[in-house]
C-alpha positions as a Markdown table, in Angstrom:
| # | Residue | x | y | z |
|---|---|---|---|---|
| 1 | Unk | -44.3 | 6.5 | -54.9 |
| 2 | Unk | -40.8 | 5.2 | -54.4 |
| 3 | Unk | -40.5 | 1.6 | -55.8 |
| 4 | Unk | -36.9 | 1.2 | -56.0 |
| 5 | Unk | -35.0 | -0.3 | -53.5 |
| 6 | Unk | -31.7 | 1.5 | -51.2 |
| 7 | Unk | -28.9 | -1.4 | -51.0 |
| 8 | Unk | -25.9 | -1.1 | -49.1 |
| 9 | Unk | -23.2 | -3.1 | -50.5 |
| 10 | Unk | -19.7 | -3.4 | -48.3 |
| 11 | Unk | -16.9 | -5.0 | -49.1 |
| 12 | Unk | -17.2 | -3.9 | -52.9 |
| 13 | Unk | -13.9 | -4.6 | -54.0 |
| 14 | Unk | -14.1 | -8.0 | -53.3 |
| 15 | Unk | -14.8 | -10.5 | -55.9 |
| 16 | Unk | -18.6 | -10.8 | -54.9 |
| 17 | Unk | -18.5 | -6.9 | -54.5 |
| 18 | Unk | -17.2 | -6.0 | -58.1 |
| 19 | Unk | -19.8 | -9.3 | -59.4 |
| 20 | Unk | -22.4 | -7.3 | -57.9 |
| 21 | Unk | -22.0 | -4.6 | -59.4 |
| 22 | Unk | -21.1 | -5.7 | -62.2 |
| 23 | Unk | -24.8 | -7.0 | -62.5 |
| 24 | Unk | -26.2 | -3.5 | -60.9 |
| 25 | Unk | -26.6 | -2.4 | -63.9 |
| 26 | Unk | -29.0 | -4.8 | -64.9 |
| 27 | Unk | -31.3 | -4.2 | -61.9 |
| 28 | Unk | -33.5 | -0.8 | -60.9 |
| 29 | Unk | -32.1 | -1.0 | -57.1 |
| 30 | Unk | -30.2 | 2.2 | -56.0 |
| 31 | Unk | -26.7 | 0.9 | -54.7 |
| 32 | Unk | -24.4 | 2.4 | -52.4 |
| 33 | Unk | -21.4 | 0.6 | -53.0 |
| 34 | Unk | -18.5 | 0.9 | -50.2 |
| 35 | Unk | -15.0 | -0.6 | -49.4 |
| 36 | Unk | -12.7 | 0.3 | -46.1 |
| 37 | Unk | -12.4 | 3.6 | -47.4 |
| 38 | Unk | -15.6 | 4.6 | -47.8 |
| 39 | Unk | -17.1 | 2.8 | -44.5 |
| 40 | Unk | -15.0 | 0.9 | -42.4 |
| 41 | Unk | -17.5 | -1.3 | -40.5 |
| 42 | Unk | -14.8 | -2.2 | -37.5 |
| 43 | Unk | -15.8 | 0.7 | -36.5 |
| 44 | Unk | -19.2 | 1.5 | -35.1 |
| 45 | Unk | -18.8 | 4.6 | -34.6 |
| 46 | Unk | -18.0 | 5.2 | -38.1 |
| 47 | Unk | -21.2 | 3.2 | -38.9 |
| 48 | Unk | -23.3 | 4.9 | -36.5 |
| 49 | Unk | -22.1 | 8.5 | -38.6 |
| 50 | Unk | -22.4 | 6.8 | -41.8 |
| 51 | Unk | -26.5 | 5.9 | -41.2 |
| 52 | Unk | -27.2 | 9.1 | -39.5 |
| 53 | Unk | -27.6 | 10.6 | -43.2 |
| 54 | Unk | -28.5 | 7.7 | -45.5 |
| 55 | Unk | -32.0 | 5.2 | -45.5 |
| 56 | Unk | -31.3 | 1.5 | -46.9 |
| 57 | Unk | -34.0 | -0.9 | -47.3 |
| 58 | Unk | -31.5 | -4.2 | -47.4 |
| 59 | Unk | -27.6 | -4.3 | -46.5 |
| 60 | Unk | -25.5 | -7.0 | -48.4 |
| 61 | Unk | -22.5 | -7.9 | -46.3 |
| 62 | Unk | -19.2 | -9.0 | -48.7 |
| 63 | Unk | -16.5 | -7.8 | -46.7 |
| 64 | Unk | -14.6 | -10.6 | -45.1 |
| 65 | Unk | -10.8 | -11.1 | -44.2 |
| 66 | Unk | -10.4 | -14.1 | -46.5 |
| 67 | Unk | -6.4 | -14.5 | -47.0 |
| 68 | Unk | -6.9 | -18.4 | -45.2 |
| 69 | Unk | -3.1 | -18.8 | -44.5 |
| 70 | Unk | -2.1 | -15.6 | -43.2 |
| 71 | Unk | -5.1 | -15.7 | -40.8 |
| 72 | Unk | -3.7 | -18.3 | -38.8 |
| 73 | Unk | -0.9 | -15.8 | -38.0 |
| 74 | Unk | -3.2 | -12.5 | -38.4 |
| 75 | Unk | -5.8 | -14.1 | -35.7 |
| 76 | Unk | -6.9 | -10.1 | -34.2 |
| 77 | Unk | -7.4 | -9.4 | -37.6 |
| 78 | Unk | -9.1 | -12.2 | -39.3 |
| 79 | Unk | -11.2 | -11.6 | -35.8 |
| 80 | Unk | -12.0 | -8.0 | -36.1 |
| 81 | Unk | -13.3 | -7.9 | -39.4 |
| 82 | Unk | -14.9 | -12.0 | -39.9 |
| 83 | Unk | -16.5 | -12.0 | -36.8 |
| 84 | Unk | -16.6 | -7.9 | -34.8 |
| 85 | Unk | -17.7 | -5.8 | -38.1 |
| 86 | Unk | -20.0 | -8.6 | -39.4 |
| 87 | Unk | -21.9 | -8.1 | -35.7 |
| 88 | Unk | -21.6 | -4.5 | -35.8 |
| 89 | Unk | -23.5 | -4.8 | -39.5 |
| 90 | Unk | -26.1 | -6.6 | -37.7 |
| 91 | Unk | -27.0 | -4.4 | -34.7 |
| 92 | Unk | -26.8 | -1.3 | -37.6 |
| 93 | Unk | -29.5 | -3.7 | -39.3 |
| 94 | Unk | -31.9 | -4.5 | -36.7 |
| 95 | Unk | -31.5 | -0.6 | -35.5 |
| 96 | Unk | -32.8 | 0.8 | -39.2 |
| 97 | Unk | -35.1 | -2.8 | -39.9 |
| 98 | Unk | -33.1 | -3.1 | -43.3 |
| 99 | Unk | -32.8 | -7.3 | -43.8 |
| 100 | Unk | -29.0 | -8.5 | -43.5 |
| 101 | Unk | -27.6 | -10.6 | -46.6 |
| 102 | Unk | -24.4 | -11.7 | -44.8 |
| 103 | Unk | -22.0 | -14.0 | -46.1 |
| 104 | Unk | -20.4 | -16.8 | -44.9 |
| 105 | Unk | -17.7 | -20.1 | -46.3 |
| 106 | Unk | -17.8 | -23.8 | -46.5 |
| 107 | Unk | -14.7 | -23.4 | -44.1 |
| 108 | Unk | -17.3 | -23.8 | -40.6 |
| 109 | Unk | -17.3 | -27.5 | -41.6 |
| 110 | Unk | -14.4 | -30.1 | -40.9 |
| 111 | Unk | -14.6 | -32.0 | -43.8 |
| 112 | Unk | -15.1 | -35.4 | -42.5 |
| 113 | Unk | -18.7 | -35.7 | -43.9 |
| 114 | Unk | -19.2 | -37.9 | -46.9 |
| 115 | Unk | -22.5 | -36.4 | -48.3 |
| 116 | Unk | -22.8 | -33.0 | -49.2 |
| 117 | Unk | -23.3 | -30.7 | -46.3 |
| 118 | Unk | -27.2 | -29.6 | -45.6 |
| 119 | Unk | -27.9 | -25.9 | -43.2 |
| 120 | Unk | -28.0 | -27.7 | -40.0 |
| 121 | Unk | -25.1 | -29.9 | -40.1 |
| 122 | Unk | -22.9 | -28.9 | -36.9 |
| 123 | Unk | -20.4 | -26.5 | -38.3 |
| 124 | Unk | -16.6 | -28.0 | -36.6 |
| 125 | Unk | -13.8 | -25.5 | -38.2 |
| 126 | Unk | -10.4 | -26.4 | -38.7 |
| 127 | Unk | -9.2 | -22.9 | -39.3 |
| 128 | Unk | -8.6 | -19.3 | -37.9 |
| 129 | Unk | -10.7 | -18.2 | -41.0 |
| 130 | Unk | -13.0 | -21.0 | -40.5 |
| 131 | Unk | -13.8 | -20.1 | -36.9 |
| 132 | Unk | -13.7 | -16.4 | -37.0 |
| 133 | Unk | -16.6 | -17.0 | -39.9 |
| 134 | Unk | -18.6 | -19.4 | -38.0 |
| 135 | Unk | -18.6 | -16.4 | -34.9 |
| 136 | Unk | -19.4 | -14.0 | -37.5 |
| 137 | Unk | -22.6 | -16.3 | -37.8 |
| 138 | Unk | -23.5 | -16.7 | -34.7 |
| 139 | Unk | -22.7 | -13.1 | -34.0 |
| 140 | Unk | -25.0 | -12.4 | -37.3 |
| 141 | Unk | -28.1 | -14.1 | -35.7 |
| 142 | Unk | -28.1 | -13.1 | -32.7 |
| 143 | Unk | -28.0 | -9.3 | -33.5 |
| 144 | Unk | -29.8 | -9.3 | -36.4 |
| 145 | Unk | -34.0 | -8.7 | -36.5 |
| 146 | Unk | -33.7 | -10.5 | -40.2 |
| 147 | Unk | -31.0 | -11.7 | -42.0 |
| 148 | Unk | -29.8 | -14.3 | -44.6 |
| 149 | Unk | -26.5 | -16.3 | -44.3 |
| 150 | Unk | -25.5 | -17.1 | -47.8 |
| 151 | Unk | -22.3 | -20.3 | -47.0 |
| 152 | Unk | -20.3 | -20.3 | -50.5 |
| 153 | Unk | -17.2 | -22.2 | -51.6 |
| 154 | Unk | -14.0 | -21.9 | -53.6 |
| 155 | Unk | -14.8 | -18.5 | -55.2 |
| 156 | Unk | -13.5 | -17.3 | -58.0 |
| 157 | Unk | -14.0 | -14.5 | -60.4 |
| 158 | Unk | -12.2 | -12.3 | -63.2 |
| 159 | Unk | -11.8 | -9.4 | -60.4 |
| 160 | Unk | -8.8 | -10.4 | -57.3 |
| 161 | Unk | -7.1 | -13.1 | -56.5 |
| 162 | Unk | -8.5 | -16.3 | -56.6 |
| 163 | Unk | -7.3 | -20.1 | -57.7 |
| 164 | Unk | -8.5 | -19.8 | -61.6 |
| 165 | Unk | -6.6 | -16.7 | -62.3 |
| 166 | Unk | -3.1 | -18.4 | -60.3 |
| 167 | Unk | -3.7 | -21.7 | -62.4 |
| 168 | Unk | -4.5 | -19.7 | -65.7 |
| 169 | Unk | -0.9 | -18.0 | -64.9 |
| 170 | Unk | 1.2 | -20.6 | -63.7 |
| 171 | Unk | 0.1 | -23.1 | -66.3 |
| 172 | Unk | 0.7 | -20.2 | -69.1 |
| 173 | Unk | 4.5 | -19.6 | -67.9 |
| 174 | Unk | 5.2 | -24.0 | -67.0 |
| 175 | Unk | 5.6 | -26.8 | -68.1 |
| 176 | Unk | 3.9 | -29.1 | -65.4 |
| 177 | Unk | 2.4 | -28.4 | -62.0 |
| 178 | Unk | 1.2 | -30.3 | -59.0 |
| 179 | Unk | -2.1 | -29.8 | -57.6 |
| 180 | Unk | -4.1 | -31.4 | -54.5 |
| 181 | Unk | -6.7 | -33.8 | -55.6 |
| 182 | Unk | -7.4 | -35.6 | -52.5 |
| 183 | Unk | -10.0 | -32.4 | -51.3 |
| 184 | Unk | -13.3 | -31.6 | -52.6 |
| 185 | Unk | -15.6 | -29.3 | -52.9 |
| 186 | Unk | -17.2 | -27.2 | -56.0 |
| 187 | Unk | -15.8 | -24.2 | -57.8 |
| 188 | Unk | -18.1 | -21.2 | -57.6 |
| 189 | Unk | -18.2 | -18.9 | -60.1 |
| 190 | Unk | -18.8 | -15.3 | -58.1 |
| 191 | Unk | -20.9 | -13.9 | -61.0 |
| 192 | Unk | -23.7 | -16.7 | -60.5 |
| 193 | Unk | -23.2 | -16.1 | -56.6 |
| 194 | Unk | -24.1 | -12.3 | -57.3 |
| 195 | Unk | -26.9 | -13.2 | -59.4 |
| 196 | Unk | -28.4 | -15.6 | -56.7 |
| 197 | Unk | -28.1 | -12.4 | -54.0 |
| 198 | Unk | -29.7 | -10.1 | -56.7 |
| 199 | Unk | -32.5 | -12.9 | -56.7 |
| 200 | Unk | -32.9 | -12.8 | -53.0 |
| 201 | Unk | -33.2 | -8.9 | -53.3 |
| 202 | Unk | -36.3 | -9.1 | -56.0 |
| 203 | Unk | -37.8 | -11.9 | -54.6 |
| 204 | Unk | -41.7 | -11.5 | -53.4 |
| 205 | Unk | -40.7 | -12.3 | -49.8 |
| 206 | Unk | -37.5 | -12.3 | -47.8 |
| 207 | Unk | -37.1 | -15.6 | -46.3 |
| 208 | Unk | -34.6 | -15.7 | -43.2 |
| 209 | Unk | -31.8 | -18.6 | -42.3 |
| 210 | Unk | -28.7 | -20.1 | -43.3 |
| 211 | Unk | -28.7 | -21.3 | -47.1 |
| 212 | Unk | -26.1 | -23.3 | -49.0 |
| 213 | Unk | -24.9 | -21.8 | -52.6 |
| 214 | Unk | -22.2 | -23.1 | -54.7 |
| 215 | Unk | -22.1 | -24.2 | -58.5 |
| 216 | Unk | -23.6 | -27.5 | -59.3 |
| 217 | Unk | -21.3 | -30.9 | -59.4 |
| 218 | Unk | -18.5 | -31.8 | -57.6 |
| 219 | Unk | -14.7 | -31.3 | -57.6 |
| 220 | Unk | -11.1 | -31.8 | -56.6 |
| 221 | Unk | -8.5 | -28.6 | -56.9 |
| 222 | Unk | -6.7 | -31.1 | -59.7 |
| 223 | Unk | -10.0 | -31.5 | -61.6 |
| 224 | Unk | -10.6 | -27.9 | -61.3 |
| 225 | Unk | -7.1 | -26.9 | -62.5 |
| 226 | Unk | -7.6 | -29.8 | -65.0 |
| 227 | Unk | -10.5 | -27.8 | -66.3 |
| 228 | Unk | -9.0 | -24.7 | -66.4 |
| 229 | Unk | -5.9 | -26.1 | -69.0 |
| 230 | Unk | -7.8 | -27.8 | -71.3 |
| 231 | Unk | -10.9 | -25.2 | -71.6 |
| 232 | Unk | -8.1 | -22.0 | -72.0 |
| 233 | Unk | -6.1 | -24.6 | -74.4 |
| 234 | Unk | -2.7 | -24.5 | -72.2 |
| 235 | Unk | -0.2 | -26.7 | -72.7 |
| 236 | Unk | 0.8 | -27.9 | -69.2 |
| 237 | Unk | 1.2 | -31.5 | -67.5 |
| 238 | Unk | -0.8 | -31.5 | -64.1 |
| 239 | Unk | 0.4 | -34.0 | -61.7 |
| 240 | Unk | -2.0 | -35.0 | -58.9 |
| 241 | Unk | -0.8 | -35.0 | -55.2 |
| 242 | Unk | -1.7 | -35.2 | -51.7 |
| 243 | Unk | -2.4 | -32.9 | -49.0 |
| 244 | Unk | 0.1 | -33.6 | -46.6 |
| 245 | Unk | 2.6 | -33.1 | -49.9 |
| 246 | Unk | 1.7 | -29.5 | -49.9 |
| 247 | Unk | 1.4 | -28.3 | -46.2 |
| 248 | Unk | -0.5 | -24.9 | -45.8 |
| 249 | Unk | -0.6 | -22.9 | -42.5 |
| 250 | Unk | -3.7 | -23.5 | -42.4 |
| 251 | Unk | -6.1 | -27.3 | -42.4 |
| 252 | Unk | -9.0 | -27.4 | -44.8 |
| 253 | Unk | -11.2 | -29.4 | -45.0 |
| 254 | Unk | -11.0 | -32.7 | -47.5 |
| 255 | Unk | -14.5 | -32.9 | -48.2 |
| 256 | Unk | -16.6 | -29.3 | -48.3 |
| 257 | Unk | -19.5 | -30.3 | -50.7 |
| 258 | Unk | -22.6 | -28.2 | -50.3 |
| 259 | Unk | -26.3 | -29.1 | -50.2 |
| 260 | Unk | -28.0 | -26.7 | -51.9 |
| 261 | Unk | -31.8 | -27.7 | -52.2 |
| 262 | Unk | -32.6 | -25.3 | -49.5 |
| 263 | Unk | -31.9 | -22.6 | -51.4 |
| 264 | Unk | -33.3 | -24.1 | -54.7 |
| 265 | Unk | -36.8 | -24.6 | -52.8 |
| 266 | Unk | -37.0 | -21.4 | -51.2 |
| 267 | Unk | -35.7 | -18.6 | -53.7 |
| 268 | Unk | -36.5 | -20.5 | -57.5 |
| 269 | Unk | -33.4 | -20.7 | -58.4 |
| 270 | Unk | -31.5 | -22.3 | -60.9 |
| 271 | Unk | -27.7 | -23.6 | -60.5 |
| 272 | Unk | -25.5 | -24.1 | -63.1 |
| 273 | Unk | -22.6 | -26.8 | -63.1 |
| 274 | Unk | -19.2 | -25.7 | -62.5 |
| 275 | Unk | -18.0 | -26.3 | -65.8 |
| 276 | Unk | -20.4 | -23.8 | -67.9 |
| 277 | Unk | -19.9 | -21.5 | -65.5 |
| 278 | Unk | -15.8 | -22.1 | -65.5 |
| 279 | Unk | -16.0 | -21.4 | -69.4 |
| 280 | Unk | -18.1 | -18.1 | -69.0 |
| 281 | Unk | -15.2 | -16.6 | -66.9 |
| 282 | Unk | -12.5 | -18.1 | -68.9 |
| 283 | Unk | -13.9 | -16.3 | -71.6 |
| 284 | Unk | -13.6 | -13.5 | -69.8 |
| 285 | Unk | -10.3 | -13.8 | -68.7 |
C-alpha cells in the first residue's frame, strides 16, 4: 500500500523552491521538482500534457514574478505569471483533487495599519507586484476545490537574490551605507518558510484559507541590515534614512507586520524570531 505522498513543486529555483528541497531530503514524500523549463505553467496547454502522464496528491505553487521594481514597467509579465499561471495551477488542481499550497506576499496590504495584519484584513496594494498577487489570490480561490494561501514577507535565503546576501556584499566592499528605517515588517528566513509548508504537507488534516507566515518580532530594513553587520562581524557605518530619500519604481508599504496566530492555531507550529533564524543563514552564507 502506497503511503508516500506525489508533490509537485514549481517554481524550484526560487528561494522557497531550492529551501524545499533542500529539506526533501528529510521527508518520505516523492517530489517532482520543476522550474520554466521543465513546466511552464503560463501555459495550459503545456500543463494539460504535463498531467496527462503524472498523479500528484498535493501541488506547492513557488513560482512568482517577484522583481517588485521592474514589475511596474513589466506589468503583462508580472500579470502572466502572479496572477494567469497561478489560476491555471488551480483549475489543474481542482481537475486531479490534489490540494493547492499557493503562495502569496505581505505586498496586498497598504501599509497604513498599525497592528500587525490578521487573514481578513482588506488587502489595498500599492504595487504592480502587489496587485498582480492579490488577483493571483482571488484567481486561486475561485478555481481551486482546496487550497492554502500561505502570505510571507521579506524573504530571504542563501539561494538568489535577496536583501541579506546584497547587505552581506555591499557592507563587505564599504565603508558606510544608508538604509530605509522608516518601513516595517519581519525578515523571513525561506528555510523556516519551507519547513512550515512541509508541516502543512504531514499534517493529519489539510485545513483550507488564507494564513499569515513570517519570522517572529518586528523590523525596519535598517535594523535588519543592522543585524546583518554586527552578527557577520563587518566593519560598516549604517546610516538610517527615509523613504522618500531613496525612491523606488515601485510604493511599499511602511508598515507590513503579519499576524500569524492563525497559522500557529491551526497547523502546531512553532515560529522562531528573526534574529536566530538571521544567524542560521549567516552561518550559512
Amino acid at each position: 500500500m502506497k503511503t508516500s505522498k506525489n508533490i509537485l513543486v514549481t517554481g524550484a529555483k526560487g528561494q522557497l523552491g531550492s529551501e524545499i528541497q533542500h529539506l526533501s531530503q528529510f521527508h518520505d514524500f516523492d517530489f517532482e521538482f520543476t522550474d520554466i523549463e521543465e513546466l511552464d505553467i503560463t501555459s495550459m496547454e503545456q500543463i494539460e500534457a504535463f498531467f496527462s502522464s503524472r498523479k500528484f496528491d498535493m501541488i506547492i505553487n513557488c513560482a512568482a514574478y517577484t522583481a517588485v521594481d521592474r514589475a511596474e514597467e513589466e506589468k503583462d509579465q508580472a500579470e502572466l505569471i502572479n496572477h494567469k499561471a497561478a489560476e491555471n495551477i488551480a483549475v489543474i488542481s481542482k481537475k486531479h483533487k490534489a490540494p493547492l499550497i499557493h503562495l502569496s506576499t505581505d505586498f496586498v496590504f497598504d501599509g497604513k495599519s498599525f497592528t500587525p495584519y490578521r487573514e481578513e484584513d482588506m488587502p489595498h496594494p500599492l504595487s504592480v507586484y502587489g496587485k498582480t498577487k492579490w488577483a493571483g489570490e482571488n484567481a486561486v480561490l475561485k478555481e481551486a476545490e482546496k487550497v492554502v494561501i500561505l502570505r510571507t514577507s521579506w524573504l530571504y535565503s542563501s539561494y538568489g537574490n535577496n536583501f541579506v546576501k546584497t547587505m552581506l556584499k555591499l557592507a563587505g566592499e564599504r565603508d558606510s551605507l544608508n538604509v530605509v528605517f522608516d518601513q516595517i515588517g519581519t525578515p523571513t528566513y525561506a528555510r523556516d518558510l519551507a519547513g512550515a509548508v512541509l508541516s502543512i504537507l504531514s499534517f493529519k488534516d489539510f485545513v483550507p484559507g488564507i494564513f499569515h507566515y513570517s519570522n517572529e518580532g518586528v523590523a525596519s530594513w535598517y535594523d535588519l541590515a543592522q543585524a546583518i553587520v554586527e552578527i557577520a562581524g563587518l566593519d560598516c557605518r549604517l546610516y538610517p534614512i527615509e523613504t522618500h530619500q531613496y525612491p523606488t519604481p515601485a510604493k511599499r508599504p511602511a508598515y507590513s507586520v503579519l499576524n500569524k496566530a492563525k497559522i500557529k492555531k491551526t497547523y502546531g507550529l512553532e515560529i522562531p524570531h528573526w534574529r536566530t533564524s538571521l544567524k542560521a543563514c549567516l552561518e550559512i552564507l
